[in-house]
C-alpha positions, 0 to 999 in steps of 0.5 A, a space after each residue: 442096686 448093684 456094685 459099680 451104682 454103689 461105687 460111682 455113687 461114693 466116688 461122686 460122694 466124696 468127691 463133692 465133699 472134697 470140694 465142698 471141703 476146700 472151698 470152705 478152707 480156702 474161705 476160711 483162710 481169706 477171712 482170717 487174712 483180711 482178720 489179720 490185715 484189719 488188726 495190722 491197720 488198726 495198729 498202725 493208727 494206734 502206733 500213730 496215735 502213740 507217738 503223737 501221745 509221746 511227742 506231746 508229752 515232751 517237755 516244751 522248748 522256746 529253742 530252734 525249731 530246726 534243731 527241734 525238727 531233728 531231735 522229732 524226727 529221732 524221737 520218732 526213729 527209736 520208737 520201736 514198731 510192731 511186726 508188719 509195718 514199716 516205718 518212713 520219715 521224712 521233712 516235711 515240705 516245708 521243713 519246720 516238721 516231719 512226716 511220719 509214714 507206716 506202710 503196713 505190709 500188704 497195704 499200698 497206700 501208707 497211713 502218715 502223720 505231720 508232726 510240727 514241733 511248733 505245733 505241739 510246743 517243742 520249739 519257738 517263743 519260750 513259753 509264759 505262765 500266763 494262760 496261753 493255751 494252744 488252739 488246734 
């Protein structure tokens, strides 16, 4: 064998290990992306799941459900949000409650909530002591 086998040998060597090397990064980096964006979804359910929590906790009212709307809707703005998502609210189509939209960065599709104050008992009829359980 002499010098120049030996030379394009090595250059094809390092060549394809190169490659092989960049492929393998590049691979790499699209998993640790989809890693990433499958965490950023998973908070923007649990961020969901937190304020529906919060909501239910409040005290309950037997006031307008206009007024209770609007005190929701600014319940659900001072929450404060993770990194990577954005935060939409809205009336409701109706008008009665507020939709809360998280739009996670790189997503196109937004995971939304309705939330209704009648329905999680901040507004309406004040409410008995009589065992009148809400039934979803």
């Amino acid at each position: 064998m002499n010098l120049i086998e030996v030379l394009i040998g090595s250059v094809v060597f390092a060549a394809s290990a190169g490659a092989s090397l960049q492929l393998w990064a590049l691979a790499g980096a699209a998993a640790l992306a989809q890693e990433r964006q499958q965490e950023r979804m998973e908070l923007a359910e649990a961020t969901l799941l937190r304020a529906e929590a919060a909501l239910r906790q409040q005290a309950p009212g037997g006031g307008d459900c206009t007024t209770a709307a609007a005190q929701l809707r600014q319940r659900l703005a001072a929450d404060p949000l993770a990194p990577g998502l954005a935060r939409q609210l809205e009336p409701s189509a109706s008008g009665d409650g507020v939709v809360l939209r998280l739009v996670v960065e790189g997503q196109t599709e937004a995971r939304q909530r309705l939330y209704v104050p009648a329905v999680l008992g901040l507004c309406g009829p004040a409410q008995g002591g009589e065992g009148h359980g809400n039934s979803l």
